[in-house]
Residue frames as qw, qx, qy, qz and C-alpha x, y, z in Angstrom:
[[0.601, 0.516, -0.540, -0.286, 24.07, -15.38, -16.66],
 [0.954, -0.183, 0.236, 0.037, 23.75, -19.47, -15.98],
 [0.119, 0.716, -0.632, -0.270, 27.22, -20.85, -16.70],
 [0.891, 0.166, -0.172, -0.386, 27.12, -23.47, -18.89],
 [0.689, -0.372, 0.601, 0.162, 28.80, -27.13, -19.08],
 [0.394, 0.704, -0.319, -0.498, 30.53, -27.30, -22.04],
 [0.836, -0.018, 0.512, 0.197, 31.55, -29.87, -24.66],
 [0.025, 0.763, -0.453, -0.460, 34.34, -28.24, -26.93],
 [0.823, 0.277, 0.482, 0.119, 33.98, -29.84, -30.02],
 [0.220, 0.514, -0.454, -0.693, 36.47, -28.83, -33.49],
 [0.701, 0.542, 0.432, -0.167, 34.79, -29.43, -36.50],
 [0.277, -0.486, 0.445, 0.699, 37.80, -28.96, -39.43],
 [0.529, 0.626, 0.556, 0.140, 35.60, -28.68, -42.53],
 [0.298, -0.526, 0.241, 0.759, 36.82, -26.65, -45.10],
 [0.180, 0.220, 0.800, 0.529, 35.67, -27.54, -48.39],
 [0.153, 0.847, 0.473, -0.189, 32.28, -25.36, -47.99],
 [0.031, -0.908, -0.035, 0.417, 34.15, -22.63, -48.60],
 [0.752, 0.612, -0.044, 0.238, 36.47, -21.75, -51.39],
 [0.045, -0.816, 0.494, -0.298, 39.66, -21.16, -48.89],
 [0.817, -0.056, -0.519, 0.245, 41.81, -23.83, -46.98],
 [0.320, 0.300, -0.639, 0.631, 43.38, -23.49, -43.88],
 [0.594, -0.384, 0.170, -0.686, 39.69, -22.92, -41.54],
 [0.885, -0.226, -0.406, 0.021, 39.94, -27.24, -41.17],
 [0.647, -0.054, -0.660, 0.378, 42.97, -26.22, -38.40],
 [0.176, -0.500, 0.104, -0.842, 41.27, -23.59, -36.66],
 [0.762, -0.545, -0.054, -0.346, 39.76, -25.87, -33.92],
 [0.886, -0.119, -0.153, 0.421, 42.71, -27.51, -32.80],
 [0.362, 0.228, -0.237, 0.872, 45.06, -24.34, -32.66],
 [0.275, -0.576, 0.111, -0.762, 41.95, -22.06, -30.87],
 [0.788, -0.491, -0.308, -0.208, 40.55, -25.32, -28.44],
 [0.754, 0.196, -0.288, 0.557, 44.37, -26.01, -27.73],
 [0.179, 0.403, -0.159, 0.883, 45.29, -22.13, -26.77],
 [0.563, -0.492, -0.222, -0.626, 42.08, -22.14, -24.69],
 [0.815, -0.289, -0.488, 0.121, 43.12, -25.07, -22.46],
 [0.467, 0.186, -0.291, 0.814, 46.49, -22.68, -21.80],
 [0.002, 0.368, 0.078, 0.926, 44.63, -19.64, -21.26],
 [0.611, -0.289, -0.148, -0.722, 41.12, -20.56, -19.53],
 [0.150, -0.265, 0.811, -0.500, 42.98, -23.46, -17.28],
 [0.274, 0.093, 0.918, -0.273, 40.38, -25.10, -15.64],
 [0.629, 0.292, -0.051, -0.718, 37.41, -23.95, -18.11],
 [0.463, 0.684, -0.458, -0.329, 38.78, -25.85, -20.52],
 [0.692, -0.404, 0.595, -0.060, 38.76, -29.93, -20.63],
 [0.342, 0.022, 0.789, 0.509, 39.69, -32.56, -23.40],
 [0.521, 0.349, -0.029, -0.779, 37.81, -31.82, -26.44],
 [0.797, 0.261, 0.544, 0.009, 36.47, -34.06, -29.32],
 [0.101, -0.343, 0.630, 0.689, 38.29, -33.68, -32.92],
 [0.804, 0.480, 0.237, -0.260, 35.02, -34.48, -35.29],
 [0.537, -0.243, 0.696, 0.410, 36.63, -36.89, -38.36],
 [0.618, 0.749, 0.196, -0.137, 35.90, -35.04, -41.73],
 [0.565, 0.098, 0.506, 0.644, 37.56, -35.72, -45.42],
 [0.405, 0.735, 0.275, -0.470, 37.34, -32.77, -47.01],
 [0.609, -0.040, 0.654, 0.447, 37.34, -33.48, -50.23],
 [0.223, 0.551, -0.266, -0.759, 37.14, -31.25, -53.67],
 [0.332, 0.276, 0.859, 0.275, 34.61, -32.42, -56.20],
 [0.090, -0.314, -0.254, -0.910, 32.52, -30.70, -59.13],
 [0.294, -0.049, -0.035, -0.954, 29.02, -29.90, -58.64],
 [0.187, -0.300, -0.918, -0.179, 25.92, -31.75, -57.03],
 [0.138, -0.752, -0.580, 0.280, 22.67, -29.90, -56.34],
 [0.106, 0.878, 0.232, 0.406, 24.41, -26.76, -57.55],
 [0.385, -0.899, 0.201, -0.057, 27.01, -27.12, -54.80],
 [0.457, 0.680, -0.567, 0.080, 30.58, -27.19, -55.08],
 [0.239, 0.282, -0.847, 0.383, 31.91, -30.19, -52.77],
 [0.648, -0.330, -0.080, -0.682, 28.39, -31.51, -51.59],
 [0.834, -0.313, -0.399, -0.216, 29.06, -34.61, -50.75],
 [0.556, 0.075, -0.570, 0.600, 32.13, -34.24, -47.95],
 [0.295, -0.416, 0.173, -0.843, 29.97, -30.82, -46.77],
 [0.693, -0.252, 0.010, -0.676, 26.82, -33.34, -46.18],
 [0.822, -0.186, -0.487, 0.230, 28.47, -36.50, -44.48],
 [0.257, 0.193, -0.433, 0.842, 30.55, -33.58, -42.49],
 [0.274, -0.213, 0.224, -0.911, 27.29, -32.16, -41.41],
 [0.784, -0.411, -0.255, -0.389, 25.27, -35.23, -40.86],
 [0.681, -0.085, -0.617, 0.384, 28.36, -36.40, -38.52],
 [0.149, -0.125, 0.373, -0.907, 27.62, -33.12, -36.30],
 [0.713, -0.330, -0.045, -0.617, 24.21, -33.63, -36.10],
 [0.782, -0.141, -0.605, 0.049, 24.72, -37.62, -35.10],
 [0.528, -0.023, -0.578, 0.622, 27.52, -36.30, -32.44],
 [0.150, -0.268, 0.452, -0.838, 25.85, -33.70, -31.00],
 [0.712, -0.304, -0.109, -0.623, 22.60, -35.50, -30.80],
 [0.717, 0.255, -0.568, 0.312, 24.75, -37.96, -28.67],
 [0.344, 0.204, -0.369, 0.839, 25.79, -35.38, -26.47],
 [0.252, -0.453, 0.017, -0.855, 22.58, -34.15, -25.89],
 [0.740, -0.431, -0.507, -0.097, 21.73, -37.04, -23.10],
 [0.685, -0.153, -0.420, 0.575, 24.69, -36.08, -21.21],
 [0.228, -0.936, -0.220, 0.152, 23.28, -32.34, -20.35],
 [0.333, -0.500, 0.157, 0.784, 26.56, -30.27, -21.79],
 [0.366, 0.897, 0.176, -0.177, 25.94, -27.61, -24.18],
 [0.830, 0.246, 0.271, 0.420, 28.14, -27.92, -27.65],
 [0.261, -0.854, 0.180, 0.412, 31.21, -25.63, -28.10],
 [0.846, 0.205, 0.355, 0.342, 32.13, -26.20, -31.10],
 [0.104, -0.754, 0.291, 0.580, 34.94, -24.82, -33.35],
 [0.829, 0.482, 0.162, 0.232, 35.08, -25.31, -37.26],
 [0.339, 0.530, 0.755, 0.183, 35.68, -25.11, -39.74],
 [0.161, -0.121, -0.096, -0.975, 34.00, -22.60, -42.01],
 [0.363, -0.014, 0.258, -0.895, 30.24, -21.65, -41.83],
 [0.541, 0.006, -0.549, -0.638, 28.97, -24.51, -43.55],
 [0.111, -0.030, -0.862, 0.494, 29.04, -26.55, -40.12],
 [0.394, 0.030, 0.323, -0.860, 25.83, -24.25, -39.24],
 [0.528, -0.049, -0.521, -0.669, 23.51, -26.51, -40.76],
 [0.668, 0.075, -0.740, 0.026, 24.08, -29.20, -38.80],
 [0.029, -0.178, -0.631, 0.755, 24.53, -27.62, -35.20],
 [0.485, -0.001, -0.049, -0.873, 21.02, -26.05, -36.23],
 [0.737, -0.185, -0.563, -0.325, 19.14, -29.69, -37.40],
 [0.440, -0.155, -0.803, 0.370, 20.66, -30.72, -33.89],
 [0.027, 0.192, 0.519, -0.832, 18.85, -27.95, -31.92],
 [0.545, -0.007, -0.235, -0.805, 15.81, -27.82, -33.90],
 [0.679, 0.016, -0.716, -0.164, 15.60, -31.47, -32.60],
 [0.339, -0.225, -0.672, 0.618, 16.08, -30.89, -28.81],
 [0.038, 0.293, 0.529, -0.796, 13.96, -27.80, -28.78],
 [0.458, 0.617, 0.513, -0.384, 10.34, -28.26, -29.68],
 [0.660, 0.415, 0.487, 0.393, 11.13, -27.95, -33.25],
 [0.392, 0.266, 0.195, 0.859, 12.76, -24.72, -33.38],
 [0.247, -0.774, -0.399, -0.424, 9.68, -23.22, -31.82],
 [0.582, -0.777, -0.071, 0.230, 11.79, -22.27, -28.37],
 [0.816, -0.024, 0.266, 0.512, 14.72, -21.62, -30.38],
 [0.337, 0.936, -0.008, -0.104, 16.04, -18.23, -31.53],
 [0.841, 0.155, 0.129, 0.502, 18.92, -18.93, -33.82],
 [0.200, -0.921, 0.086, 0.322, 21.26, -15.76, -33.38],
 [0.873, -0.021, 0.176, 0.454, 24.01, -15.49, -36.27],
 [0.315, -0.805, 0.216, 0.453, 26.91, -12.85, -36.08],
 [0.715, 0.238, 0.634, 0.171, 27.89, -12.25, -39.48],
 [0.128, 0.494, -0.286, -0.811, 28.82, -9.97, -42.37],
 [0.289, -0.006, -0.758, -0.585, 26.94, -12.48, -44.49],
 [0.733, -0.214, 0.199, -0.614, 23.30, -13.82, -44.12],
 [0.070, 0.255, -0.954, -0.139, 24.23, -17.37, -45.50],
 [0.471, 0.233, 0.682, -0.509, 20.87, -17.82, -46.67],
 [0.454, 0.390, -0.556, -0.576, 21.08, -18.24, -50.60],
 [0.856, 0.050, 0.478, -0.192, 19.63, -21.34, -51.68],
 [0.501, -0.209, 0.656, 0.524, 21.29, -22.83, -54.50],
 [0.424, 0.600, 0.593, 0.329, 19.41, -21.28, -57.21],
 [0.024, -0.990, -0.141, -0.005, 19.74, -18.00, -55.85],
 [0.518, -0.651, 0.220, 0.510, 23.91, -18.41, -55.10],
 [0.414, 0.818, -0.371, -0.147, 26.50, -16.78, -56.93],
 [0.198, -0.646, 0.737, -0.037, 29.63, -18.86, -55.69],
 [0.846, -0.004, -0.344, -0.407, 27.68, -21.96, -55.17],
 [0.327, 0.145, -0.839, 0.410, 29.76, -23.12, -51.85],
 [0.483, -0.527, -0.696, 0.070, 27.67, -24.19, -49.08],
 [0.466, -0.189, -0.464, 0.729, 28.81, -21.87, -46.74],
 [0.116, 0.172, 0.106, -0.973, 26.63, -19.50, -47.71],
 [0.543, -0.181, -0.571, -0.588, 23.36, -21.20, -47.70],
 [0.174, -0.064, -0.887, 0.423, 23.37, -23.04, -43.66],
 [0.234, 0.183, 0.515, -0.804, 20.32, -20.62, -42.75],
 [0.621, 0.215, -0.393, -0.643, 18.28, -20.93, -46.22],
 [0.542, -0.029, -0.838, -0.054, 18.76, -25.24, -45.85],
 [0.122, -0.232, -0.776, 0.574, 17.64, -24.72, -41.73],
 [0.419, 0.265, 0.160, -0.853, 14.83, -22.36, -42.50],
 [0.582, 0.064, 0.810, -0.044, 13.91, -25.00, -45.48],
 [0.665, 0.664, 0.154, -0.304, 13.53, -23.76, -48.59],
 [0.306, 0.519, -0.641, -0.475, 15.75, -25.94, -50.47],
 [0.760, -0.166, -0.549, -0.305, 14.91, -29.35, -51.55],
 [0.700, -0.607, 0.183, -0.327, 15.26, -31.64, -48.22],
 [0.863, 0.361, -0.139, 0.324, 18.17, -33.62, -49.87],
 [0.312, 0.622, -0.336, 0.635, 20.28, -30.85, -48.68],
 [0.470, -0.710, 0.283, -0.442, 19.18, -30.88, -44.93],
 [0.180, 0.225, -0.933, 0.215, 21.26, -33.42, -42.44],
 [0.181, 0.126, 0.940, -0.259, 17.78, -34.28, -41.44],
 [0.169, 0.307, 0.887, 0.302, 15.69, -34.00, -44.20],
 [0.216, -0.318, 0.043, -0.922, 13.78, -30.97, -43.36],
 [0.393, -0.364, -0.815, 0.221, 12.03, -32.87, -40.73],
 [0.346, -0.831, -0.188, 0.394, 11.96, -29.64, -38.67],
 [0.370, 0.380, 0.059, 0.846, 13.12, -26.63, -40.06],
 [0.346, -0.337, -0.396, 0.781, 13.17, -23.09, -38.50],
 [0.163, 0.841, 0.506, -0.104, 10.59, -20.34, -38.42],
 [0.380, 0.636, 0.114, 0.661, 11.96, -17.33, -40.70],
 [0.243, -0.849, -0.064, -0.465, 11.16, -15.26, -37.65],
 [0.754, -0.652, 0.039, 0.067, 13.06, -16.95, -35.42],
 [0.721, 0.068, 0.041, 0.689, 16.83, -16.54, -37.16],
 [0.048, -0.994, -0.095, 0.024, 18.30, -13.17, -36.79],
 [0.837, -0.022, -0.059, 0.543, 21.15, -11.90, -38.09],
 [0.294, -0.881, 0.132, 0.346, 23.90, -9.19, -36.36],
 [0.317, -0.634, 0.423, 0.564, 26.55, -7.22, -38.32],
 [0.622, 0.080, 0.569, 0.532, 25.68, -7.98, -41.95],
 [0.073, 0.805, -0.069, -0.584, 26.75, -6.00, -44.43],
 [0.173, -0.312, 0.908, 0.221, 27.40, -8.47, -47.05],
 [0.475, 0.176, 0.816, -0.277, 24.30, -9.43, -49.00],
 [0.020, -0.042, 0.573, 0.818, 23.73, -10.31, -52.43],
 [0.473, -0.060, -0.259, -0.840, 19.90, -9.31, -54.35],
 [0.525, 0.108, -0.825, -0.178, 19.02, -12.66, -53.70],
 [0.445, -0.312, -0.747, 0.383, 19.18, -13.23, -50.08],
 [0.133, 0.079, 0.210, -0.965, 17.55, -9.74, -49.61],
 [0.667, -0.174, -0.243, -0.682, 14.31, -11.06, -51.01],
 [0.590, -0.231, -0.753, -0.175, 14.46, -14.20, -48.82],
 [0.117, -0.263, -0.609, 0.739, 15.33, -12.54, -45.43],
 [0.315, -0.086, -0.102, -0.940, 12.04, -10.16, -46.70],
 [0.646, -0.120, -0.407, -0.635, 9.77, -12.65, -47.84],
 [0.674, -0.291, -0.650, 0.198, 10.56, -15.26, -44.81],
 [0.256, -0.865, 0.026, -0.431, 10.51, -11.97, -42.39],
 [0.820, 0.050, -0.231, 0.522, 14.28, -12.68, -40.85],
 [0.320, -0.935, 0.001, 0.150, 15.77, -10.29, -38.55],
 [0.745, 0.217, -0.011, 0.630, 18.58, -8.85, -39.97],
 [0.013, 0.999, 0.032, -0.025, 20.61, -5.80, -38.78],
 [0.551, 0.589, -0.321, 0.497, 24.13, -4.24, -40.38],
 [0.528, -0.321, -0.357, 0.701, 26.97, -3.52, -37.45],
 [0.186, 0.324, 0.284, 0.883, 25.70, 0.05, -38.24],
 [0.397, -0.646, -0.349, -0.551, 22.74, -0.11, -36.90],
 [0.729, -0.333, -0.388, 0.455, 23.97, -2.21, -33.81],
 [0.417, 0.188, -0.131, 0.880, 26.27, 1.04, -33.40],
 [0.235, -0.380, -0.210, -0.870, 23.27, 3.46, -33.93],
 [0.651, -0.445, -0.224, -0.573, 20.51, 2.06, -31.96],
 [0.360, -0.474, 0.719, -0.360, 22.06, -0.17, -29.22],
 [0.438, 0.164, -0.816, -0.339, 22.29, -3.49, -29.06],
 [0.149, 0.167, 0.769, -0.599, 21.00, -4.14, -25.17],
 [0.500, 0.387, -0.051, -0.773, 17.49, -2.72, -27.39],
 [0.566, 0.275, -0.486, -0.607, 17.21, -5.11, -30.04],
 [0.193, 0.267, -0.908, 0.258, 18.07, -7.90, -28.14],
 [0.266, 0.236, 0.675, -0.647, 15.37, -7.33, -25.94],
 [0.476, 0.308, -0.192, -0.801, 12.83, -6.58, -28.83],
 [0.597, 0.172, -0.721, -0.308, 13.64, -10.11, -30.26],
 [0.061, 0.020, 0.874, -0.482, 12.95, -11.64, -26.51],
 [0.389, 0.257, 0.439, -0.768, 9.43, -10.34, -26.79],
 [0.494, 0.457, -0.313, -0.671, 8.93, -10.93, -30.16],
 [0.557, 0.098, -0.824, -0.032, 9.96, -14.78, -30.42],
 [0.696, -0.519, 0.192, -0.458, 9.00, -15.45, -26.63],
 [0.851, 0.245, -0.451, -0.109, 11.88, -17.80, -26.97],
 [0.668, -0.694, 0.197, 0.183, 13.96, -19.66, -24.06],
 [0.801, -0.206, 0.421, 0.373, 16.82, -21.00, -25.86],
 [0.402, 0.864, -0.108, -0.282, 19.11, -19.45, -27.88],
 [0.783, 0.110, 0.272, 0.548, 22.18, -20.97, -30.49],
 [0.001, -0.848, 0.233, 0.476, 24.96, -18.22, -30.74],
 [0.842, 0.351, 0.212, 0.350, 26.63, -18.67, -34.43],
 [0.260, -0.862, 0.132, 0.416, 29.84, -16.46, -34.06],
 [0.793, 0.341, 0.205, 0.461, 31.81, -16.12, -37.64],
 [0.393, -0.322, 0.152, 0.847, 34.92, -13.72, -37.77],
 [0.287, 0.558, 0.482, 0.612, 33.42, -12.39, -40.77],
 [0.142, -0.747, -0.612, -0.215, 31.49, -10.25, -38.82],
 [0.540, -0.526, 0.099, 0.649, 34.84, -8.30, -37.19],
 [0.170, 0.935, -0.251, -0.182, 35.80, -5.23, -38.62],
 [0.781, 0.478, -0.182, 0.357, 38.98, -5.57, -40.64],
 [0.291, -0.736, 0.397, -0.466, 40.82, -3.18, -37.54],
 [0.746, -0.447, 0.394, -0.297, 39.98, -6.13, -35.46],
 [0.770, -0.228, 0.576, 0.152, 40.82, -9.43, -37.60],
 [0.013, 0.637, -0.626, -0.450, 42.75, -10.58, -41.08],
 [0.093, -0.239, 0.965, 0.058, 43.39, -13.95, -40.52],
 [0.475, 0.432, 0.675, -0.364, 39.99, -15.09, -42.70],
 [0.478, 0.278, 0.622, 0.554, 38.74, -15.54, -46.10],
 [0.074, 0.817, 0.333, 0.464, 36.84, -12.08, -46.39],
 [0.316, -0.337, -0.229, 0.857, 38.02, -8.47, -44.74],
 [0.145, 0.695, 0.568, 0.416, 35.01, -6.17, -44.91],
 [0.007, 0.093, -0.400, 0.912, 35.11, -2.82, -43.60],
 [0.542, -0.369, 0.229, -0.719, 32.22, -1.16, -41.06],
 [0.644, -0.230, -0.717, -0.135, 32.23, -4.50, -39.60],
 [0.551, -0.756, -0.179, -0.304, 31.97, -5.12, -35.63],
 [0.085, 0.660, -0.669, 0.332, 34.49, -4.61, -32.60],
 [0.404, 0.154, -0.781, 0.450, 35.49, -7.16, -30.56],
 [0.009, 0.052, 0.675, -0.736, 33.36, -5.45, -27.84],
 [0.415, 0.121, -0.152, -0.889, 30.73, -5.42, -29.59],
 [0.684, 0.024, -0.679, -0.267, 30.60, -8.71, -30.24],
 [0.308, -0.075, -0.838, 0.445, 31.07, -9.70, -26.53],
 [0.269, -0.009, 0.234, -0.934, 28.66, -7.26, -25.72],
 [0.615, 0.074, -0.565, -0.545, 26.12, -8.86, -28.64],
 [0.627, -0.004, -0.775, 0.081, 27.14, -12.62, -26.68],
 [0.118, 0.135, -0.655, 0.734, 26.45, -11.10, -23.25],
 [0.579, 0.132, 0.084, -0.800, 23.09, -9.60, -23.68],
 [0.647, 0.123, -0.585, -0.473, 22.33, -12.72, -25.26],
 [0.435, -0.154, -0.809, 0.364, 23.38, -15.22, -22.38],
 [0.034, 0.086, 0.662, -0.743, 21.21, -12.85, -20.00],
 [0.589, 0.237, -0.059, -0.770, 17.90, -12.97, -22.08],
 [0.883, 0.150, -0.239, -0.376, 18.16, -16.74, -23.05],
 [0.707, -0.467, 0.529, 0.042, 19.62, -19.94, -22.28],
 [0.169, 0.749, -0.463, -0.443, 22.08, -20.91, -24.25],
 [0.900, 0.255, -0.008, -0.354, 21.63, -23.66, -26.89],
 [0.782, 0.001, 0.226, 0.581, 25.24, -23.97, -28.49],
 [0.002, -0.929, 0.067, 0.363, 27.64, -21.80, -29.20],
 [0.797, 0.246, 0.354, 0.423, 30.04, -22.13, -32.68],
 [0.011, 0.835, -0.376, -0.401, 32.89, -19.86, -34.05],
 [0.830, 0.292, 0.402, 0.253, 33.79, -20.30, -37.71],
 [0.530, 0.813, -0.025, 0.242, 35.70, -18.94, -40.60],
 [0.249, -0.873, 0.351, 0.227, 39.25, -18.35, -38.62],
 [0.909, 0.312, -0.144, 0.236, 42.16, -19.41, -40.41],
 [0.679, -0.718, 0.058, 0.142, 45.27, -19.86, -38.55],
 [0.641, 0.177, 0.263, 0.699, 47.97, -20.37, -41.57],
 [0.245, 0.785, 0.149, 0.549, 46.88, -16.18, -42.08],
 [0.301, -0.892, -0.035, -0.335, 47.94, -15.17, -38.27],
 [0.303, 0.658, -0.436, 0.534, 50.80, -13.26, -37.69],
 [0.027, -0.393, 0.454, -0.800, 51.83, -13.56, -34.14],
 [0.123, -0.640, -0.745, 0.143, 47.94, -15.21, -32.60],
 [0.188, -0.002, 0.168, -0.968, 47.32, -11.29, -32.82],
 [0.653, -0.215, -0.284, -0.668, 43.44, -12.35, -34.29],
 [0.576, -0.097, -0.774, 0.243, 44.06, -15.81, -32.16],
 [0.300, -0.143, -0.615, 0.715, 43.96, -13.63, -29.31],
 [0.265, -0.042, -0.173, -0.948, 41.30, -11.37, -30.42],
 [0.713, -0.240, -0.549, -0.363, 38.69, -14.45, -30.86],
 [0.511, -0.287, -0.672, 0.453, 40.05, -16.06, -26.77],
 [0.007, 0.074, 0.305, -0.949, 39.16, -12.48, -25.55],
 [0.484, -0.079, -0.287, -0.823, 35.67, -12.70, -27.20],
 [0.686, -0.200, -0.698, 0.045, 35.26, -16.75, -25.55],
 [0.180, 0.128, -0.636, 0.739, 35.91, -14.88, -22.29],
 [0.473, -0.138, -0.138, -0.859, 32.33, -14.06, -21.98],
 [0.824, -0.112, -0.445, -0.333, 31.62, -17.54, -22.01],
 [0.684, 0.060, -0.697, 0.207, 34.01, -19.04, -20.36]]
């Protein structure tokens, strides 16, 4: 496993989602990291988003703070990407994902070396005609894969991502909707269930052969944690994954691909008692760090 040079970026965006408290979740986990992981661990960057509450545009609730938030990720990371360090970034909820995606669909051969990997009790791949909620957060893969208008992408759907090349671990969480698009756009999806059942060291490999990709972008959202494991987050589903599972998931992954970027969303820090889940999520970064 290459270790990487990182650039630890929090992203405090909140407004995708229909909870508050995920905008201070990079600053209390990047912070706790510095303590813990010592020399890993150098200044970070603080991205500067307003999140701001407004009705409907496109069919999404707070569109326009989501999509200046996510074209200021793409701008910064595509910034970053002369200086050879591979983006760490912390939101924020899930709606960030668009944006770290347009930036790697832009550095690697349009998405065609690129196997987007997101950890997840949701697929977050509704398009706005298909959502129920109508928050962004649950649409990052549907706007990167491209089937919504190109208004919605931070770069227009220039590049968007082959259906085959997203894949998503641990959901269990998907509404009628996003079951026909992960079908008809032939998306890897598999429940923490199966992960359990069939091994993950297995699929992992399967999707090496199958995409023949180098480069992989880990998308790590709490969601995808058993309730057992975390709280401190806007959804608690049960059969979700352990902790080890997930480090496992992030291991196998760093030894089959090089690693694009890596992003953890959806904690909220105003819900945890103690850091108990705080500590739960630095034990899962160990992998990386």
């Amino acid at each position: 496993m290459k270790k990487c040079n990182y650039k630890f970026i929090a992203a405090p965006l909140s407004v995708g989602s229909p909870t508050r408290g995920t905008d201070q979740a990079g600053d209390v986990v990047i912070d706790k990291m510095s303590s813990k992981f010592n020399k890993q661990v150098k200044a970070y960057t603080r991205l500067d988003f307003i999140n701001t509450e407004s009705p409907e545009e496109h069919k999404i609730l707070n569109f326009s703070s989501v999509d200046r938030a996510n074209k200021h990720v793409y701008l910064f990371l595509s910034k970053c990407m002369k200086d050879g360090v591979t983006p760490f970034i912390v939101g924020g909820d899930h709606s960030i994902g668009a944006g770290v995606t347009a930036y790697n669909l832009k550095k690697y051969k349009d998405g065609q070396d690129l196997l987007v990997v997101w950890i997840d009790a949701h697929s977050d791949i509704n398009t706005p005609e298909s959502s129920l909620s109508h928050y962004y957060h649950g649409m990052p893969n549907a706007i990167s894969l491209g089937l919504c208008d190109k208004s919605l992408s931070p770069i227009q759907n220039e590049e968007v991502l082959p259906g085959n090349h997203l894949a998503i671990i641990g959901a269990r969480s998907i509404d009628e909707g996003e079951k026909i698009i992960i079908k008809d756009n032939n998306v890897n999806c598999i429940s923490a269930l199966e992960v359990r059942k069939n091994g993950i060291e297995n699929y992992i490999h399967e999707l090496k052969e199958k995409t023949h990709c180098r480069y992989v972008k880990i998308s790590f959202d709490v969601y995808s944690l058993d309730p057992s494991e975390i709280t401190a987050t806007g959804y608690n589903i049960p059969n979700g994954l352990t902790r080890n599972e997930v480090k496992l998931i992030i291991k196998t992954l760093l030894d089959n691909f090089e690693l694009a970027s890596f992003d953890c969303v959806e904690y909220n820090p105003t819900l945890d008692k103690d850091d108990k889940d705080l500590n739960t999520i630095l034990d899962i970064f160990s992998v990386l760090l």
